[in-house]
Residue, then its C-alpha position, 0 to 999 in steps of 0.5 A: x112363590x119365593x121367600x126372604x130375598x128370593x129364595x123359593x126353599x124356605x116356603x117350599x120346606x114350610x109346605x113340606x112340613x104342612x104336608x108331612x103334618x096332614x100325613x100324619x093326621x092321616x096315618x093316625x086315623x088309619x091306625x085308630x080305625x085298625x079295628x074298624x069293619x071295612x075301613x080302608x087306609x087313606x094317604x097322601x100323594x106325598x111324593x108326587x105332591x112334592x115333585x109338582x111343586x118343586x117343578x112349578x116353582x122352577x117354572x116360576x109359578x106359585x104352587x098352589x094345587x092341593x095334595x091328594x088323599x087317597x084311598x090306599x087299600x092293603x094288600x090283605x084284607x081282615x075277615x071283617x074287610x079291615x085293610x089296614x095294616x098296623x107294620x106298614x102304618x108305622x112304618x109310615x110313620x116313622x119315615x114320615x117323622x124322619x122326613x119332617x125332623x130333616x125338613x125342619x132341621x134344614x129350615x132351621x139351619x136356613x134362617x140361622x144362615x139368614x140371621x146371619x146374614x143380618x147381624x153380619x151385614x149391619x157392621 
């Protein structure tokens, strides 16, 4: 899949942040069941996601396979069988919030580039 003259970042970086965003509806239910008998935390195959999808536009081939979600069981579990665990929660979150300003301040920088391009090219 590519974008605006070829270029496969821009829907890369779109799919980056639609990923980044599930995540975080993830994290947050995971934080919001904390107090939940025997709920065990959920995540994405973020990494992994990523790197299939960087490695199948390289190969000139559309990205279309979907992120895992996964159960992620706590390394200790609460009396009441609770795994999740509030520090490694927001600590995923906080990269995870890192990770989606940077994606998107690339992009940003990316159509401003483009913009650019077009306004520079018409004179």
């Amino acid at each position: 899949m590519t974008g605006i003259l070829g270029d496969p970042l821009l829907p890369w970086l779109r799919s980056a942040m639609d990923l980044s965003y599930q995540r975080q509806g993830l994290l947050n239910t995971n934080l919001a069941n904390a107090d939940t008998p025997g709920y065990v935390p959920r995540d994405l195959e973020f990494n992994d996601y990523l790197t299939q999808m960087l490695q199948s536009q390289s190969e000139g081939m559309p990205a279309g396979a979907e992120p895992t979600v996964e159960d992620r069981p706590g390394p200790e579990t609460g009396f009441d069988g609770n795994q999740v665990n509030l520090d490694d929660e927001m600590m995923k979150m906080a990269a995870n919030k890192l990770l989606y300003e940077l994606v998107s301040q690339v992009s940003h920088r990316k159509m401003a580039l483009i913009r650019y391009a077009i306004d520079e090219g018409g004179r």
